[in-house]
N, C-alpha and C positions, 0 to 999 in steps of 0.2 A: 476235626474236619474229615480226616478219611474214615474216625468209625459212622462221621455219617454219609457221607459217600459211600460206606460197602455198606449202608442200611437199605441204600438207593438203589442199587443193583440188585439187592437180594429183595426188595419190595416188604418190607417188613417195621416202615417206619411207622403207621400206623395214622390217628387223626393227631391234630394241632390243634388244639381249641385255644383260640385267642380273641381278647377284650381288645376293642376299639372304640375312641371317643364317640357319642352319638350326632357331634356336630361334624364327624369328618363327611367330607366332600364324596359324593359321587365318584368322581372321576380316581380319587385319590385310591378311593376303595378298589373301584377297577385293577387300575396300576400296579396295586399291592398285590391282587391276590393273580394278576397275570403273569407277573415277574417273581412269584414263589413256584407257581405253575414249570414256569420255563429252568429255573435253578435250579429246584429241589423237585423235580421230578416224582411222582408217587406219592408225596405228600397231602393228605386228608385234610385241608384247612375250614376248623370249625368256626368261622369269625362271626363272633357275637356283638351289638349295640349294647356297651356299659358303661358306667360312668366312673371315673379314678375309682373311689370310692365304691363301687362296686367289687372294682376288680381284687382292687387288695384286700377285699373279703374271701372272693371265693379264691384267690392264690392260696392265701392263709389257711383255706379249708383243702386244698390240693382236688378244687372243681375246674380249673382253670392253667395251664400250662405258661402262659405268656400274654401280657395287655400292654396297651400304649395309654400309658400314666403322666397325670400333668403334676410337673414339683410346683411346689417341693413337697415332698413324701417322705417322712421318716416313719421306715420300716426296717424294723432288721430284717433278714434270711431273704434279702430279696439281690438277685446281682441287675443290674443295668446296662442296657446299649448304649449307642453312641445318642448324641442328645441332637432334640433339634428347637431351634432358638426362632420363633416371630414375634415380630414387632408388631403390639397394636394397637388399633387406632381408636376413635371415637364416632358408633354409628351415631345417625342426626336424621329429623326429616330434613327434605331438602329444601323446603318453605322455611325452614329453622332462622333465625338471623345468626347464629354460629356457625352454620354451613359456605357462610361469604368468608369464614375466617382459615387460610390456607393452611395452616398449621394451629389449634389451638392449645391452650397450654389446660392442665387439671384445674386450675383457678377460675379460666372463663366456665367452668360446668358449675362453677357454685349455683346452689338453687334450684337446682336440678334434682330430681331423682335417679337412682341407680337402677338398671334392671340386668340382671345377675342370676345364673344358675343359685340354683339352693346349696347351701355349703358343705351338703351331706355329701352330694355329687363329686366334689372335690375341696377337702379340710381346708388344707394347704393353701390352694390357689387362691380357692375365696377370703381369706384370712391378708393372704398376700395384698390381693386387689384392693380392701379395704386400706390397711396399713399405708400403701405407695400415695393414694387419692389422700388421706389426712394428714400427708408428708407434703402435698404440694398444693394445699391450700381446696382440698373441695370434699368436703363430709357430705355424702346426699342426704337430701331432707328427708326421703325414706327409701327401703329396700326393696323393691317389686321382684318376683322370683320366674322364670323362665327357663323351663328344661328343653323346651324346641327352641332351632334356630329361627324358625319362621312364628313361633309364637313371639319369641323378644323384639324379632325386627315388627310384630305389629301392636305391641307396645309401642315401641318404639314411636310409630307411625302415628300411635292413639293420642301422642304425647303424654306419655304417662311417665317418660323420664327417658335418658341417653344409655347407650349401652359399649362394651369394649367388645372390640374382634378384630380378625383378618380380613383382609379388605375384601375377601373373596365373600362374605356373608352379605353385603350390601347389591354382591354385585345382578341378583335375580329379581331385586325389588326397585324400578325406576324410581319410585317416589321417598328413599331412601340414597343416603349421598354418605362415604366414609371420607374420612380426614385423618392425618396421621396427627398423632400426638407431639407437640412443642416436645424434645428434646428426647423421644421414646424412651416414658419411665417405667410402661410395660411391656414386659418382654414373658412371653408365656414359653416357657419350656416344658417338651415332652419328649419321653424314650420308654422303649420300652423296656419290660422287667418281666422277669421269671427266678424262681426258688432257686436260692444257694444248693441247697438239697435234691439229689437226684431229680435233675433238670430232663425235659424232652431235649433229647437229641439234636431236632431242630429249631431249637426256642432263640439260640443265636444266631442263628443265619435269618429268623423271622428279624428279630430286631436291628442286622444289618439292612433287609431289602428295606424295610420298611422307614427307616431314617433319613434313605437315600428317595424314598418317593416321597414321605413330606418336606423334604428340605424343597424340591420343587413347586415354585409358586402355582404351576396349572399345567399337570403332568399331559402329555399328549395322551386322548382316548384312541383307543384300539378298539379298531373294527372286528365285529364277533363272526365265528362261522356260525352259516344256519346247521341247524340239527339235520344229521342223515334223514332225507327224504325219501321214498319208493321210488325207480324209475316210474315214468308216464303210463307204458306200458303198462305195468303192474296194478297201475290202477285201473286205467283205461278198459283193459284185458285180464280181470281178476279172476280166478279160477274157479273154474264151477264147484258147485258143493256137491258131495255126495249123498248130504243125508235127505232121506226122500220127505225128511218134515221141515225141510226149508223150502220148498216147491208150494205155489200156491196157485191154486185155478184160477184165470181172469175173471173179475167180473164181468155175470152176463149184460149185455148191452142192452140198455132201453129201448122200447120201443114204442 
């Protein structure tokens, strides 16, 4: 902490290129990169849209300094933040007859199709997701694949089959309704990660802010300054030019 501290002072910490989920939140995005802004002062944050699966590519190629990874992840050379733990649920249209049901359990989805990131996106997770659903009684009849959040929820919508998330993904689309899962047998964990090996500097203090902004369900937004404007004057009253080929005769008037 103080050599990055006297990194901060001397201005010499350089960029931070860091992986974040593609379904993360607007707002969350905000949050993060205005509370790196405020802490780490000088810091250059390269934040890129990739997916687990991307990231522990380019870490492994040393194109990437620090990502927010969904487990489980078995990688060696890689150390870990603090972790952050949601609970989730089951998106539905809200016409659905399963949407009347408060709480349902993996069982009432039999019959159903799955609609799920591609498992390149994330090994682990997707590998997980299947295992826990054939553990509590519901295989889907098929896999539909969904890298946008707003493509799965209109699947979703198309009934092409049910999907799992944070309740916050349902919460943009009226005609779509979330439910928690009977007894939360999904639980999606992410933290971030950076090389054992001649780490940035700031790659741990990223994966503290950043634990600490998605453990919060709907981080408050912050109001932006506008970009330095001209005084009025300056525009009103803009300085004459001197070069005599910006001058141009009026034209003559009709008659």
């Amino acid at each position: 902490m103080r050599a990055l501290m006297r990194m901060v002072r001397e201005g010499t910490l350089g960029t931070l290129r860091a992986g974040v989920p593609p379904e993360t939140p607007a707002v969350t995005l905000q949050a993060l990169l205005c509370r790196l802004a405020d802490r780490v002062p000088g810091l250059d944050v390269d934040l890129q849209e990739l997916t687990t699966g991307e990231q522990v590519r380019l870490l492994a190629d040393a194109r990437l300094d620090v990502g927010l990874l969904h487990h489980p992840v078995d990688v060696p050379d890689l150390r870990f933040g603090p972790a952050v733990r949601v609970r989730l649920g089951v998106v539905l249209p809200r016409v659905s007859p399963l949407a009347r049901l408060s709480e349902p359990t993996l069982a009432d989805l039999a019959g159903h199709d799955l609609v799920l990131p591609p498992r390149v996106t994330a090994p682990g997770w997707h590998d997980h997701v299947l295992d826990v659903c054939r553990q509590h009684g519901f295989a889907p009849a098929r896999i539909r694949h969904a890298h946008n959040p707003d493509f799965l929820v209109g699947l979703v919508l198309a009934g092409r089959g049910v999907a799992f998330g944070p309740e916050s993904i349902a919460r943009r689309e009226p005609r779509a309704v979330w439910r928690p899962l009977a007894g939360h047998p999904l639980v999606r964990t992410t933290s971030a990660a950076w090389p054992a090996q001649a780490p940035h500097p700031a790659a741990e203090r990223f994966a503290d802010v950043a634990a600490e902004t998605l453990a919060e369900a709907a981080p408050e937004p912050r109001a932006l300054r506008a970009p330095t404007a001209p005084d009025p004057w300056t525009v009103v009253y803009a300085p004459r030019s001197t070069d005599p080929s910006d001058y141009r005769r009026p034209p003559a008037e009709e008659t």
